[in-house]
N, C-alpha and C positions, 0 to 999 in steps of 0.2 A: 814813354808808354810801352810796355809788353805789346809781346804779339796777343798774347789772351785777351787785354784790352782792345786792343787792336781790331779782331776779330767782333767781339760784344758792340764796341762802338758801331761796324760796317753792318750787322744784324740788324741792330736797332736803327738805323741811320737808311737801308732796304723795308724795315717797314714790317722785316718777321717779328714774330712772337719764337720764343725760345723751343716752344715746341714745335711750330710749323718747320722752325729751319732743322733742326734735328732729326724730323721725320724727311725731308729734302733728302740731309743727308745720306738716311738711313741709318744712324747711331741712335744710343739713347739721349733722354736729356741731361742724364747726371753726365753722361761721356762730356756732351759738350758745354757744360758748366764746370768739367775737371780741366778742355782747354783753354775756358777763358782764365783758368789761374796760372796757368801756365807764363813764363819769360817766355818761352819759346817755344812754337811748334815744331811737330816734327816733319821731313819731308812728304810723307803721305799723309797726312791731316790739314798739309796745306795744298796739296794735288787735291785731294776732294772738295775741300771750301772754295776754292779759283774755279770748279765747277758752274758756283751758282753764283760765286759775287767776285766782281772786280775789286781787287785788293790785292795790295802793294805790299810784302812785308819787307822791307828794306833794311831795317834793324839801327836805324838811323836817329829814332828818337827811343830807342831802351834806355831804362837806367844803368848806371856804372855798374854796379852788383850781379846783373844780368848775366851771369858767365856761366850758369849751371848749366852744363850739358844734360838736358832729359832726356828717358830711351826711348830709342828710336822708332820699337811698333807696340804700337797700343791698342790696334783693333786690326785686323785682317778682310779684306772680300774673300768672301766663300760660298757665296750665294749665287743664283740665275741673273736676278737683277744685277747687271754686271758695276753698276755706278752707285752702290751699297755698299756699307760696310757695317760689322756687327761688332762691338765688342765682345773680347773674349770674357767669359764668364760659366761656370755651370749651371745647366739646364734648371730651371724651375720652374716651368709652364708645362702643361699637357696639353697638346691639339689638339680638339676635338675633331674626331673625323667622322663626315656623313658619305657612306658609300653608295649610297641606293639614291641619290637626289638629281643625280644630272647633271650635265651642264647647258642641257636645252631645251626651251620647250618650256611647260609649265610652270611658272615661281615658286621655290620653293623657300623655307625659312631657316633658318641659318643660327639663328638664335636664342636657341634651346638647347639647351646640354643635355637635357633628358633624353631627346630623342636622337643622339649622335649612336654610332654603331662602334664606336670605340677610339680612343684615343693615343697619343703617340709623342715620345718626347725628341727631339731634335737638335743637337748644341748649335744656337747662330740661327733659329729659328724661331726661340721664346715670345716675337712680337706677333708671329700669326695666329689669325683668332680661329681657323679650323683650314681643314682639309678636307676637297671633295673627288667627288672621281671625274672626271672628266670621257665623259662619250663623244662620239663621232668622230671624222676626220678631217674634219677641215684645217686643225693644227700641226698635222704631220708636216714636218718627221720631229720638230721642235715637243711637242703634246700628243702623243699618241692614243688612239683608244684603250680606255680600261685605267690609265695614268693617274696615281693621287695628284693633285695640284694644292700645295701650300698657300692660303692668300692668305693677307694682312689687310685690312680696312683704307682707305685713303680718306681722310675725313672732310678735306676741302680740293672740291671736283677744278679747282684754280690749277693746284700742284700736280696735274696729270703731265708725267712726263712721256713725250710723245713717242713711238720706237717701240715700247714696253707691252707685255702683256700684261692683258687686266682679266677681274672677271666681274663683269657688269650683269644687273640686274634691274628692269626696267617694268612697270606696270604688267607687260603679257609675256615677255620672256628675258631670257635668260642666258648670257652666251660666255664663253671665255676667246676673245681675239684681241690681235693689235691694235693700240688706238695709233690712229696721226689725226692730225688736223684736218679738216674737214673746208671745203671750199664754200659750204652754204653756211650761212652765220646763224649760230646756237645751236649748230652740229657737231659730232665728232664722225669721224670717219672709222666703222671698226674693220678690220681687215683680216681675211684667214692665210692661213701658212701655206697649206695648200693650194699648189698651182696648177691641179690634174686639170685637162681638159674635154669638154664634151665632144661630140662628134663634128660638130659644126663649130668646134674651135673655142666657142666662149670661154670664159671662167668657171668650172661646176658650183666652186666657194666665190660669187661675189663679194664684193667691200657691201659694206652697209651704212646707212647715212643715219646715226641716232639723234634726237633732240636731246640737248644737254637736260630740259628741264622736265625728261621723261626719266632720267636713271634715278634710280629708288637709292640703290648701293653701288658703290665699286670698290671692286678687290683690288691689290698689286698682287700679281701672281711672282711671288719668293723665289719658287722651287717645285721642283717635281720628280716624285718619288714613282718610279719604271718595276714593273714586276716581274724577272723573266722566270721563274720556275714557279708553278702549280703547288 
């Protein structure tokens, strides 16, 4: 058995769909349809799969033939989400970016091109469905006010990897923070960057306790584009 097989067998055998695990990954799905033909992975395509599944590649049951050395990098991290990887490839997507929407407060909609204020192309970003401005400060110094922020959709609220910045969207608002885990059940805990404190010591950015079955949308926030000259 290849390591290609190898990998397709322990996918299917965890219970992903070829897309759930690729979006895990952060690769596309033809990427990792090119590793399951593979004899052989390479060492970072096998650092990122040990990520999410326990697997052995030992090299113990290859075929004889198996000798072709493949090259060694086939996609790169270049992104915020530090445990992503993009393949390299040219740009063929436009961002849409909405500047004037927020990131707090009233809902806004996302899924109009019509009404985007312009768009933007990015190499190792093609999977983001737009970019918005992010206000306030509760993400300092990580998101600062005035900050494009790159999202991507997460399509099943299962795969929230915990740690990350997202940017959720809920019946009355709207926020971009950390998720973790959350101690009350069918909650997520959102958490701000920001640790300034009030006079009497508190937190000014509390955590927040959301009901899972209240988010409309959630983003993974990619990247974030810093504007320093006028």
């Amino acid at each position: 058995m290849t390591e290609g097989n190898q990998l397709k067998q322990a996918v299917k055998n965890a219970g992903y769909t070829d897309q759930q695990f690729s979006e895990m990954l952060g690769v596309s799905r033809q990427t990792l349809s090119t590793w399951y033909g593979k004899s052989q992975l390479n060492a970072k395509a096998k650092q990122t799969v040990k990520k999410f599944l326990d697997i052995n590649f030992t090299g113990k049951d290859f075929a004889v033939n198996s000798t072709v050395n493949e090259p060694e990098a086939d996609f790169e991290v270049t992104n915020l989400h530090k445990s992503k990887a993009t393949e390299k490839k040219l740009p063929t997507k436009a961002i849409p970016i909405y500047r004037n929407k927020g990131s707090a407060g009233a809902v806004q909609m996302y899924d109009d091109i019509n009404e985007a204020d312009g768009s933007m192309i990015i190499p190792g970003y093609e999977d983001c469905d737009f970019a918005i401005t992010a206000f306030g400060h509760s993400m300092y110094p990580v998101i600062e006010n005035g900050c494009l922020v790159l999202c991507r959709r997460v399509n099943n609220k299962q795969l929230i990897q915990w740690g990350e910045i997202y940017f959720v969207r809920t019946k009355d608002y709207q926020m971009i923070k950390r998720l973790q885990q959350s101690d009350i059940k069918g909650h997520l805990s959102a958490v701000s960057e920001n640790d300034e404190r009030r006079r009497d010591d508190r937190k000014k950015f509390e955590a927040m306790e959301i009901p899972v079955d209240e988010i409309m949308d959630i983003y993974l926030i990619k990247g974030v584009i810093k504007k320093l000259q006028i």
